[in-house]
C-alpha positions in Angstrom: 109.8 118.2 175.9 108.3 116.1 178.8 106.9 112.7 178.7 103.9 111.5 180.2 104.4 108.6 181.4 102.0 105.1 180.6 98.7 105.6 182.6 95.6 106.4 180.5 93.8 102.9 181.1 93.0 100.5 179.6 89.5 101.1 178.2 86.8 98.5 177.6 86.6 97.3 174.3 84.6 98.1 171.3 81.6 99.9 172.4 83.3 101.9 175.1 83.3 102.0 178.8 80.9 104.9 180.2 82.9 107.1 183.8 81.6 107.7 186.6 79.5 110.5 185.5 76.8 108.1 183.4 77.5 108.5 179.4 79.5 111.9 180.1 82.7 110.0 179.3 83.7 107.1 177.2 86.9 105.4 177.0 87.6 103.0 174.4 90.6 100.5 174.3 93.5 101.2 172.5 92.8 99.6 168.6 94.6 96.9 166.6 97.2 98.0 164.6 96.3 99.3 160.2 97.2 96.8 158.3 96.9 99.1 155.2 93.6 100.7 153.5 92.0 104.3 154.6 91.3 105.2 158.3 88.4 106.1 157.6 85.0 104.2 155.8 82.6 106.3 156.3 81.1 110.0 154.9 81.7 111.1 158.5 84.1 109.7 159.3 86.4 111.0 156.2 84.7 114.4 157.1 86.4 114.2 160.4 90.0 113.7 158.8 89.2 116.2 156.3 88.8 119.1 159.1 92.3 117.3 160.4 94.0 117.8 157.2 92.5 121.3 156.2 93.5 122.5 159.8 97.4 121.3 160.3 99.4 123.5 158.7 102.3 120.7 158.7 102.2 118.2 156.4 104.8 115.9 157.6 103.3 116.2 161.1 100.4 114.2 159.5 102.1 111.6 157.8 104.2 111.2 161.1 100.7 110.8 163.0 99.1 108.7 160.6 102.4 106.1 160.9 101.9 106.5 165.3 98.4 105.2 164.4 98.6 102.9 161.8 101.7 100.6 164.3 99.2 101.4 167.5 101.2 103.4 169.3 97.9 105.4 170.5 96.6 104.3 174.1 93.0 103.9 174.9 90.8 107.3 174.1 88.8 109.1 176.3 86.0 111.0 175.0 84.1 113.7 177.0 82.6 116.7 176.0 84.7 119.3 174.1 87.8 117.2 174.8 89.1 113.8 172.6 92.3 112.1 175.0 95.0 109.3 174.5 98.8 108.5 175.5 100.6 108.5 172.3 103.9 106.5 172.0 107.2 107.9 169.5 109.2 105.0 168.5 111.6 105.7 170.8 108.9 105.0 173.5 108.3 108.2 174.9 104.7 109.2 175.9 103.1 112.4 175.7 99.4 112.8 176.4 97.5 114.6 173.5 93.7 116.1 173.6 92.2 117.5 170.7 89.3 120.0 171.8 85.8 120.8 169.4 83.4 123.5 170.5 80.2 121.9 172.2 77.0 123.0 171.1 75.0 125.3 173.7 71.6 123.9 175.2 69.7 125.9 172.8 71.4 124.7 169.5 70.6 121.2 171.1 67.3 122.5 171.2 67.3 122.5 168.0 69.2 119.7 167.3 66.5 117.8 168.3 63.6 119.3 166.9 65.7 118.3 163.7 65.9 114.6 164.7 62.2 114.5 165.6 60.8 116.0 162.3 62.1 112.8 160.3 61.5 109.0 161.8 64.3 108.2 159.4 66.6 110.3 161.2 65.8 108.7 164.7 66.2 105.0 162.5 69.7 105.7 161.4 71.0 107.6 164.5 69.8 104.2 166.3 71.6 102.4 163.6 74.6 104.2 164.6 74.4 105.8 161.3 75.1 109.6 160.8 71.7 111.1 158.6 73.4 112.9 156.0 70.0 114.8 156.0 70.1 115.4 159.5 73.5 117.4 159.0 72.6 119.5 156.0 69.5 120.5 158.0 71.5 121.2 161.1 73.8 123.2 159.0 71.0 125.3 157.3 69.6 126.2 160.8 73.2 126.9 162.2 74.4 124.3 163.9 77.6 122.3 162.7 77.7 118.9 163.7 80.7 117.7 161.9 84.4 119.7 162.3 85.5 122.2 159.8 88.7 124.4 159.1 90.4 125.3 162.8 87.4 123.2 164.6 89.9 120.7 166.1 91.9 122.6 168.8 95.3 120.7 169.4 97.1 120.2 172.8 99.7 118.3 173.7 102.6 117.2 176.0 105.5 117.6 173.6 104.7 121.5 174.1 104.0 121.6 170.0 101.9 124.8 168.9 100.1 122.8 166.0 99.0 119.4 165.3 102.0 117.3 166.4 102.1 113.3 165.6 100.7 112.8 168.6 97.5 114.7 168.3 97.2 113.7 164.6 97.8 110.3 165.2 94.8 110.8 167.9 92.7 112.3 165.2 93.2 109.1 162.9 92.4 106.8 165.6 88.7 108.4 166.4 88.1 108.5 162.8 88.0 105.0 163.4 86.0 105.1 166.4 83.7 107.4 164.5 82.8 104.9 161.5 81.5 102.4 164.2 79.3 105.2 166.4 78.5 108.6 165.4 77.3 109.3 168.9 80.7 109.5 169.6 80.8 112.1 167.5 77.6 113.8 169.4 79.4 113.2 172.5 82.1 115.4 171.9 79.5 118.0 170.8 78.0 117.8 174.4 75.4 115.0 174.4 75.6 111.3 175.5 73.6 108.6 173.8 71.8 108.0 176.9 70.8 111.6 177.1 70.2 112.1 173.8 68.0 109.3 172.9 66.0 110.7 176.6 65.7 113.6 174.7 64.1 112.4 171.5 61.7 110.0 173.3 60.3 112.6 175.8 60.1 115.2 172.1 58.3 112.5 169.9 56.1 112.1 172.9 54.8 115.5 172.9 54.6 115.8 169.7 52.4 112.9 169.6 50.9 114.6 172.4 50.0 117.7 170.6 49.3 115.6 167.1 46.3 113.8 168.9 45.3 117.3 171.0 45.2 118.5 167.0 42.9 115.9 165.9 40.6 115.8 168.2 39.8 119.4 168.0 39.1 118.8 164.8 42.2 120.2 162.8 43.6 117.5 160.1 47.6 119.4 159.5 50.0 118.4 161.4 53.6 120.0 161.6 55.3 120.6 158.4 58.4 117.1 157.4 56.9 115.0 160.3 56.7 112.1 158.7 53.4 110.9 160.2 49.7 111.3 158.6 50.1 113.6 155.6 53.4 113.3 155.0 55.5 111.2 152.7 56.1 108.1 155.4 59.2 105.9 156.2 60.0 102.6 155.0 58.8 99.4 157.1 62.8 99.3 158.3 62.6 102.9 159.3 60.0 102.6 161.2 60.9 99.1 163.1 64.3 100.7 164.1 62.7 104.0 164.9 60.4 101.7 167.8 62.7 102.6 170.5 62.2 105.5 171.0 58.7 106.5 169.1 56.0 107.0 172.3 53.7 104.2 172.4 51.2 103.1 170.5 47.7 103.9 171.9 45.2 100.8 172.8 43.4 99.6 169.8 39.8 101.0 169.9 37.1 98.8 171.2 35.3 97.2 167.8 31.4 97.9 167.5 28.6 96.0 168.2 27.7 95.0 164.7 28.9 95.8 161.6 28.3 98.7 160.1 25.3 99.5 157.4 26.8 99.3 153.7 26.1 102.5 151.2 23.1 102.4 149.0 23.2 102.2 145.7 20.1 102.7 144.3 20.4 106.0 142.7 18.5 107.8 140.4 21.0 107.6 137.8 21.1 103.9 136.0 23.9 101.6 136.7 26.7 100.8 133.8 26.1 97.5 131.8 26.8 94.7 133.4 26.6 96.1 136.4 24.5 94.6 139.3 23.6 97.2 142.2 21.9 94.6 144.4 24.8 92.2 144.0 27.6 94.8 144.9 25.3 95.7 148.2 25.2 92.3 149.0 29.2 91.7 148.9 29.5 95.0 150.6 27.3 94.2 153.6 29.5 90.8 153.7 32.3 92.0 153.4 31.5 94.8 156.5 30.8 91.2 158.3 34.0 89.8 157.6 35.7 92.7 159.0 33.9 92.7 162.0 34.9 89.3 162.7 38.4 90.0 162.3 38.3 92.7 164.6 36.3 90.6 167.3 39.0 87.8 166.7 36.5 85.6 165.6 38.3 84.7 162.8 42.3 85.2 161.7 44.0 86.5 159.4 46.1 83.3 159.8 43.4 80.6 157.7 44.0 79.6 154.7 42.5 82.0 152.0 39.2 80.7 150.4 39.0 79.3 146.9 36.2 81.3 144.7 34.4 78.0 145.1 34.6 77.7 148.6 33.4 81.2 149.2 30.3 80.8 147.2 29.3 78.3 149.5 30.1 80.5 152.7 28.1 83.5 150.9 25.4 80.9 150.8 25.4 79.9 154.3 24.6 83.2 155.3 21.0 82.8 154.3 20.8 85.2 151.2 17.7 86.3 149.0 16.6 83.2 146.7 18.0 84.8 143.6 21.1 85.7 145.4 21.5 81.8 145.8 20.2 80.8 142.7 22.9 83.0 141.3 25.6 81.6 143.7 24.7 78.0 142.7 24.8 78.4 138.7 28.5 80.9 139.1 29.5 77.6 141.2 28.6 74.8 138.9 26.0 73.4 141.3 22.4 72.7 141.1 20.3 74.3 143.9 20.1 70.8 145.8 23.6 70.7 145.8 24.4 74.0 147.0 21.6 73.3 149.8 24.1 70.1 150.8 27.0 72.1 150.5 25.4 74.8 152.7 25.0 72.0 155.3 28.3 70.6 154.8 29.6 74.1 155.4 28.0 74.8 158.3 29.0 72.1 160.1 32.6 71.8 159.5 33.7 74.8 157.1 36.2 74.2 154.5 36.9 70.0 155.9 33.4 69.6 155.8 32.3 70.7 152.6 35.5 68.8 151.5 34.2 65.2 152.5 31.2 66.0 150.9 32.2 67.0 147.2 35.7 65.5 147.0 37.0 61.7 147.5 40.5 60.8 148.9 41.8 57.4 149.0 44.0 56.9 152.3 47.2 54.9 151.6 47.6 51.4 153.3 48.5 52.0 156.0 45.8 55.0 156.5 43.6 52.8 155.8 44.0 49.5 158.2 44.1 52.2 161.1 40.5 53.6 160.5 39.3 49.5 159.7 40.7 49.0 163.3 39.4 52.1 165.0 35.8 51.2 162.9 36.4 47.2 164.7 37.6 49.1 168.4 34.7 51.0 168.4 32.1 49.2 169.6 31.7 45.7 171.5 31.4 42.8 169.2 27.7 41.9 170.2 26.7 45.7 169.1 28.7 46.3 166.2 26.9 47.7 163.3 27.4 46.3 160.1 29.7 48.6 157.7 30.3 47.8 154.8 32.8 49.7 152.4 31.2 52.1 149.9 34.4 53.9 148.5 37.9 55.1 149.5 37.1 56.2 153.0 33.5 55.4 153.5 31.4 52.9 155.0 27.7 52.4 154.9 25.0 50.7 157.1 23.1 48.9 155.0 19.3 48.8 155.7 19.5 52.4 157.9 20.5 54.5 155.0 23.5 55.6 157.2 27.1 56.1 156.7 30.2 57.3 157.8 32.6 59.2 155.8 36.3 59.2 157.0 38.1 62.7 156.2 41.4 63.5 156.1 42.3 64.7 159.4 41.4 61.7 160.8 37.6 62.7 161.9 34.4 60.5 161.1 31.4 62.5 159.5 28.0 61.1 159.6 26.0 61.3 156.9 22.3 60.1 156.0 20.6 59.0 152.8 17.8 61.8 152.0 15.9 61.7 148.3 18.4 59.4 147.1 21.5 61.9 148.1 23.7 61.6 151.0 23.3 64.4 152.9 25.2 65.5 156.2 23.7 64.7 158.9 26.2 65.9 162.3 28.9 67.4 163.1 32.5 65.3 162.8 33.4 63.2 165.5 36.9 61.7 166.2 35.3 58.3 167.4 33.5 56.6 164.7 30.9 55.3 167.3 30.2 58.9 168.5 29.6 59.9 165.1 27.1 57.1 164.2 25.2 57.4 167.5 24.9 61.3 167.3 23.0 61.1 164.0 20.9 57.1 165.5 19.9 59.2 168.8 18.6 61.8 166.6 16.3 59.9 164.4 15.1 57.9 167.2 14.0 60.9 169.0 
């Protein structure tokens, strides 16, 4: 027997150093020592120490390699394809290099390989996930192709001149069963693809099929190739998909929005509507509702804004001008008189939600609140010009003899408002000065 001496480096720590030749060959430090517990955690991994076991005809040359392993006498592994590498130590501290060998898969069967990967987004999800698909390898085995060892698939060789697996190679096998649970791709790598190059390969495949998927639809054909998992197939879950992202071809630009909405179906039909039913109402929310969308998609409006309460949308249906019954109906469902809704409409269109809010709803600012808006009311203007305020409730103060006021809301703005048919009625747009607010709504009446 001949020993081998100490040098097979020193590796790189847990994800592998790449050689010279790109991600053509890995070498990973020598591991910690087993503290007790299986090798392997894994469905892959244990199917990797399963080929070991079924293959060795030796027993004890096993349990001889699984005690090399377990007190880390195996060196740093190198993994290339076809060929698995390490310096393995006896006890007596003699070194004998051991390879293990697997058959790498031809160009064609990668071929294949990846048209197997492509066909499922979850696939691509758990491969990047450093997960090996169980799917993935029952369909590679259906067409052929056997990703994982079997009986005989791992090929000994070793310095100690032994015709089987020896401790040394065994003890090698144990260690990459390890290496295995944390990356199937090294796994892939012995079968004669890199990460690097393999991911390559699924980007620039999902991108033609992509490709020919949008070639498809445009000439008018709706079926697209048979487990996909895009349009007409089952789908992936959200996770899938976000881990699938790196390597899926882009997504195309959004389209452009239109114009203007689009026209809302009719529904006056010859056949009567169902009881209760309301045909003019429904076209009505549907030609809103067409609106809304648009603004979204112009970025008018976000997604982002609080959600409307039933009462607060009434009022925004109602700013948009509808037919007189459509209102009428709009001010009754909201509790409202038609005057009111006509001041809410106001309200709304001058400040939305806040505004319609310092119309209909009182708030009493705490102390503190409070002495800062009588100071900003007293900062405001010189003392020689100063209209006379006086408090009317919580946060509002009126000029007396002008039929004026100003109404503080919560976010700290000032709203004019003026006295019309013995309601106040809003009467500008919010203003963050209180002397701004006033003189908007003075200017006006004065002109």
């Amino acid at each position: 027997m001949s020993g081998y001496g100490d040098g097979a480096g020193d590796g790189s720590g847990d994800g592998g150093e790449y050689g010279a030749d790109g991600d053509e060959t890995r070498t990973f430090a020598a591991l910690p020592r087993v503290q007790g517990g299986a090798f392997a955690r894994t469905w892959w991994g244990r199917a990797w120490l399963k080929a070991l076991e079924d293959t060795a005809l030796d027993g004890r040359q096993l349990k001889a390699g699984r005690r090399h392993a377990r007190a880390g006498a195996v060196g740093a592994v190198s993994v290339r394809p076809g060929r698995i590498t390490a310096v393995v130590r006896d006890p007596d501290g003699a070194a004998y290099r051991g390879d293990v060998l697997l058959q790498e898969l031809s160009e064609a069967q990668w071929d294949r390989l990846v048209d197997l990967a492509v066909a499922s987004a979850g696939h691509i999800a758990a491969l990047l996930d450093h997960e090996m698909p169980p799917h993935l390898v029952e369909d590679a085995a259906a067409a052929g192709l056997e990703l994982l060892p079997g009986i005989g698939d791992l090929e000994p060789e070793c310095g100690c001149d032994a015709w089987d697996h020896c401790p040394h190679t065994a003890a090698l096998c144990y260690e990459v069963a390890r290496l295995l649970d944390e990356d199937p791709f090294v796994l892939l790598l012995m079968r004669g693809r890199g990460e690097r190059a393999l991911i390559e390969a699924l980007q620039e495949r999902s991108a033609a099929l992509a490709t020919a998927e949008s070639d498809e639809a445009r000439g008018g054909r709706s079926g697209v190739a048979s487990g996909s998992g895009v349009a007409g197939g089952p789908g992936v879950s959200a996770a899938e998909a976000f881990a699938a992202g790196g390597i899926l071809p882009p997504l195309p630009a959004p389209p452009v929005p239109a114009g203007a909405p689009g026209e809302p179906p009719s529904l006056d039909t010859e056949t009567g509507p169902e009881p209760g039913l309301d045909p003019a109402a429904l076209e009505f929310l549907a030609a809103d509702a067409a609106a809304r969308a648009h603004r979204l998609l112009s970025g008018a409006v976000s997604l982002a804004d609080p959600p409307l309460t039933p009462d607060q949308d009434a009022v925004r249906l109602a700013a948009g001008s509808p037919a007189p019954w459509i209102a009428a109906r709009l001010a009754t469902g909201s509790g409202r008189t038609r005057t009111g809704l006509d001041l809410a409409v106001r309200a709304w269109r001058l400040g939305g939600p806040a505004g319609l809010a310092v119309l209909e709803e009182e708030w009493a600012p705490d102390p503190e609140a409070l002495r800062r808006a009588g100071s900003r009311l007293l900062e405001a203007w010189d003392p020689a010009d100063r209209p006379e305020l006086h408090p009317s409730g919580p946060a509002r103060w009126t000029l007396l003899g002008a039929g004026l006021q100003l109404r503080l809301g919560e976010d700290g703005r000032w709203w004019p408002y003026r006295e019309e048919s013995g309601h106040w009625a809003p009467a500008g747009p919010a203003e963050h000065d209180p002397a701004a607010a006033l003189a908007g709504v003075t200017e006006g009446a004065e002109s």
